[in-house]
Phi, psi and omega in degrees: 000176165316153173288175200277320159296328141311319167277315165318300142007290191269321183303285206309308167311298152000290202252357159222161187285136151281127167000271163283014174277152154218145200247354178198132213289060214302181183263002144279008143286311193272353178249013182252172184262146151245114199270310176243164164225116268206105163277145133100177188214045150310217167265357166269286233282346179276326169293335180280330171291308168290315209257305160323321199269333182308341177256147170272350143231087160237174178222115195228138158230137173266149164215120184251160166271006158267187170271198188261336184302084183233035167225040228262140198290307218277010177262296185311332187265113178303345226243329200256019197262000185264003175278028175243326181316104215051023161274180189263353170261014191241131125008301180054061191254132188246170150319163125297196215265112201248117217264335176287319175295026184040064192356065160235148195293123165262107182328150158208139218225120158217152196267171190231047195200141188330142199092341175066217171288006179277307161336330228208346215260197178270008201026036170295147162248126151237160182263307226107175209263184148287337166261004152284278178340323175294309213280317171312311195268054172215269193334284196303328195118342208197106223278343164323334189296335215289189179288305180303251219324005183244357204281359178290309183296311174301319184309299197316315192283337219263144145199102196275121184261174191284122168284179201277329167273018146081003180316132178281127192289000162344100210075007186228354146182180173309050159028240167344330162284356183246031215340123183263020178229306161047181178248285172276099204303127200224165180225208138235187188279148180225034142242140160287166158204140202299344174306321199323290189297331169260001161307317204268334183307315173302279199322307185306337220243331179242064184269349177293327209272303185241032146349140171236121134286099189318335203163093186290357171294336200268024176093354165212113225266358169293139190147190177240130172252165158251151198297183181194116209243145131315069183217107192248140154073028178077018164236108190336109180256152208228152168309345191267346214251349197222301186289298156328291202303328163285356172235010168320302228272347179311130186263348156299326196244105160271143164232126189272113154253155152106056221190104159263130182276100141307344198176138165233139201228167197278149161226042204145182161237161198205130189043027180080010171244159164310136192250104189258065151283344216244112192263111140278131162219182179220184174224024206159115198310332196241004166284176179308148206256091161328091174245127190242138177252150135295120234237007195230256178202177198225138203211120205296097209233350191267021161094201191286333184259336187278275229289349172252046143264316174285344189269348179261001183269334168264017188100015185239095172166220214267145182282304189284003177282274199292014165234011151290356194229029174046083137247113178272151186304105170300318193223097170313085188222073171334327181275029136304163164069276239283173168096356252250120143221197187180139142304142203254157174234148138185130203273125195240137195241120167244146176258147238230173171260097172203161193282319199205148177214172165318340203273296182309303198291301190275000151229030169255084185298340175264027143270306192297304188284008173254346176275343165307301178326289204318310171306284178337322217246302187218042179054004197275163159120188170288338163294337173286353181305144164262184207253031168190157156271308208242140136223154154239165189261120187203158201236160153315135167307154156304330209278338180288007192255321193289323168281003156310312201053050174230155132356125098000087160309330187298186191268324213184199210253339182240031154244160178256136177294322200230172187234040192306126203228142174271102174261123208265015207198189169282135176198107183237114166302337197262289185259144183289152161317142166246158177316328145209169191118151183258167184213167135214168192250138158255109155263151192241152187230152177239115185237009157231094186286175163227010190273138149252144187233214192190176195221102167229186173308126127260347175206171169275008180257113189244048163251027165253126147012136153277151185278142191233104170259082186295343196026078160315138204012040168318322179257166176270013157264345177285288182310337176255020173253300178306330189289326156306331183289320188301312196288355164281310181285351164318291190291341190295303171308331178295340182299111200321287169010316196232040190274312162259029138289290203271157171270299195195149166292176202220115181045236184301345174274342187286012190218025170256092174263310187289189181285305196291301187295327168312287204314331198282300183327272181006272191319315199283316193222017182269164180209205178268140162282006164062035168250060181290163167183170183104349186274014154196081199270132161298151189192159159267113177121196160277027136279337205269178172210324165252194192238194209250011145253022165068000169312150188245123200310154150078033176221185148227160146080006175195147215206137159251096225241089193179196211269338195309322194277352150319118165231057130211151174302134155291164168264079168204179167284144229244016186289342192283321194277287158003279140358268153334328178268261243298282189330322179287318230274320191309307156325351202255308200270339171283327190290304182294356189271336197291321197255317184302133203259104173240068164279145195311350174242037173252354185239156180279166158337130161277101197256037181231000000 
């Protein structure tokens, strides 16, 4: 059944209104004091909503722009995550024009309902490397960043469960590496699936190539793996479900959904920068305009697209940007939008000898609603599957970077350029299930890019969209890290292990042989891993937009606390390392209520 936090959880909604929801901004919201207030309730802003709140006199509102039903079946059913994408928890946000994608426009699934995109995602839990981290605390400045010095943090997020069949997990991670008091729950996979046993055989049989790793969690993701998922008891666990469920009942933590933060705006100055305490929002383009100060601070949660929409909708970003659209400048700080990353997809297929596959599932609705029955009852079945068991993690030869005359984008030896993910099914962003055949996918991923893109205005209104650039295979080096991945997963597939499995490759990838023909393949069908992160990135100089204490430069009183402050993507999925920055940050902003004296006759005039 649920884990015991989760079943409390499930119960109490059943049988109460929760509380600390508020669906409108009541007047008991709008007559209370607040020392912080918290955009969004994603995997930053929830770890930050719980960790403030543990002293009971700090006082906090969260305010998310999605709703509150994050106990909603198809956000909880693991089984159910590619039906959240153009849903009522989705954004529903598209590209732009993506000039590596033979300039076509892409969904972009960001989430939109308490829990943010943990809610909505594939739920892999990766922490990230020793050298993604490292590399943040030598770009920030401030070796807290680094991998020992974050290891505290990671530990605060882990909290590794019992898989849902109960198996013994021997050979499938570490142990020692892991925590069992955690916030967030994790798993190993808890369905077998018959691929499983020739996944690990490829790995035995191609080990120079394909090394298994025991625990792509230990700080280096190379290798061939067993998955490690947000999933407990055959159910999703979401920041909302773990971090918020443990502070619901808290008389400190109000939280406003269905609420957009239009503007954040000064209400003074402090040492000569605008003192950004003071949040407008609405709930609605043409509804009443809200306004709440913070007596602390305010502190930016809404991920890689909203917040650095919102910090230029209040002035803060390239000054000749956000004043083509009359917002006048608080902060001239170009490195808002910019820095913009993202992992690349694509779904690679062969059709296979097999009685059944996943496939048989997504296209029998009286299978799928009977494997519902089945979930719905313990978590057990084909809806409790995370959308992979096995995957590995793996880099490039030097010499494709060296025929480049380019750079290794990665941090470093123990992140991986690319990703390969074992799929039990068809699996295309691009192309629809066919009508028959049974398949399995080698998804192949690019999780150390070198492209960058950006995030800017479209308007000054700020319940339109933001223009969204990931610029998705942007360099001719992404593209030759994806051409490495296909030809691994090529060869991977090649392993006597599928020797009386696979039949054949399956549609625009069988007939991509050449380098020129991959690549057109690439361009032709590749998409987004839905990981942006980097659009207010720390940094030193005019790369940075915060400070290596996520204070957002050339301000007071506001902090950016989300995947946006990253300033390179990890090579992992990226809700963990999220997760992770949000525990150091808490530790940050407590440290700081503790010392800072911010009595009114410590602050200047109010000159906006």
């Amino acid at each position: 059944m649920f884990s015991s936090p989760l079943l409390c959880l499930y119960v109490f909604c059943i049988t109460h209104v929760l509380g600390a929801i508020f669906e409108s901004p009541t007047p008991e919201i709008l007559n209370s004091k607040y020392d912080i207030i918290i955009i969004g309730a994603g995997a930053g802003g929830a770890v930050m909503a719980n960790r403030l709140t543990e002293d009971n006199s700090t006082k906090v509102l969260l305010i998310e722009a999605g709703g509150s039903d994050f106990m909603n079946t198809n956000i909880l059913a693991p089984g159910l995550a590619t039906s959240l994408s153009r849903s009522k928890f989705d954004w529903n946000f598209t590209t732009t024009p993506q000039v590596g994608l033979n300039n076509r426009s892409v969904q972009y699934p960001r989430g939109f309902v308490l829990g943010g995109s943990t809610a909505i995602n594939l739920m892999i839990y990766s922490r990230g490397t020793i050298d993604d981290f490292n590399r943040v605390a030598n770009v920030s400045g401030d070796e807290g960043w680094s991998w020992n010095e974050m290891l505290p943090f990671i530990f605060k997020v882990d909290n590794m469960t019992t898989p849902t069949d109960g198996h013994n997990t021997t050979g499938q991670f570490n142990p020692a590496l892991h925590n069992t008091d955690g916030v967030v729950d994790i798993s190993v996979p808890g369905v077998s699936l018959d691929i499983d046993a020739r996944g690990l055989n490829a790995s035995q049989e191609l080990p120079d190539e394909f090394p298994f790793n025991l625990d792509y969690n230990s700080g280096n993701t190379t290798g061939f793996s067993w998955t490690q998922a947000t999933i407990h008891d055959g159910r999703r666990t979401t920041s909302a479900t773990s971090y918020l469920a443990e502070a619901f009942n808290r008389t400190n933590l109000d939280i406003l959904v269905n609420t957009r933060v239009t503007k954040i705006a000064p209400v003074g100055e402090v040492n000569g920068v605008p003192d950004l305490r003071s949040v407008q929002f609405a709930q609605s383009a043409n509804g009443t305009l809200y306004t709440l100060e913070a007596a602390e601070e305010v502190i930016l949660s809404a991920g890689a697209v909203q917040s650095p929409h919102i910090l230029m909708l209040s002035g803060i970003g390239n000054k000749d940007h956000i004043s083509s659209f009359g917002i006048k400048t608080l902060v001239d700080l170009p490195a808002v939008g910019t820095n913009m990353q993202d992992h690349v997809f694509l779904g690679n297929s062969w059709l296979v000898n097999s009685n059944f596959t996943l496939d048989d599932l997504h296209r029998n609705a009286t299978l799928s609603a009977e494997q519902l029955q089945i979930w719905e009852v313990n978590g057990t079945g084909l809806i409790g599957l995370p959308p992979t068991n096995q995957f590995a993690w793996l880099r490039v030869d030097p010499s494709v970077f060296q025929s480049l005359n380019a750079t290794d984008p990665s941090a470093g030896t123990t992140s991986a350029n690319f990703e390969m993910i074992i799929s039990d099914n068809f699996a295309s962003k691009r192309v629809a299930l066919p009508a028959e055949g049974r398949f399995l996918t080698f998804v192949t991923n690019v999780v150390s890019p070198s492209s960058r893109g950006n995030i800017s205005l479209a308007s000054a209104n700020p319940f339109d969209a933001p223009l969204i650039n990931p610029n998705l295979l942007g360099t001719d080096v992404d593209v030759a890290i994806m051409r490495s991945a296909i030809k691994a997963a090529r060869a991977f597939a090649a392993a006597p292990a599928w020797s009386d499995y696979i039949i054949s490759e399956f549609g625009a990838f069988a007939n991509a042989t050449t380098d020129e023909e991959l690549d057109a393949y690439i361009r032709d069908n590749a998409d987004t891993v839905d990981h942006p992160v980097g659009t207010v990135p720390m940094g030193k100089g005019c790369e940075g937009a915060l400070n290596a204490d996520l204070t957002v430069k050339g301000t007071a009183g506001l902090r950016v606390i989300d995947a946006s402050a990253f300033p390179f993507v990890p090579s992992g999925h990226t809700q963990g390392p999220t997760y992770i920055l949000a525990e150091r940050a808490a530790e940050l902003v407590k440290a700081s209520l503790g010392q800072q004296e911010r009595s009114r006759h410590h602050r200047g005039g109010n000159k906006y």
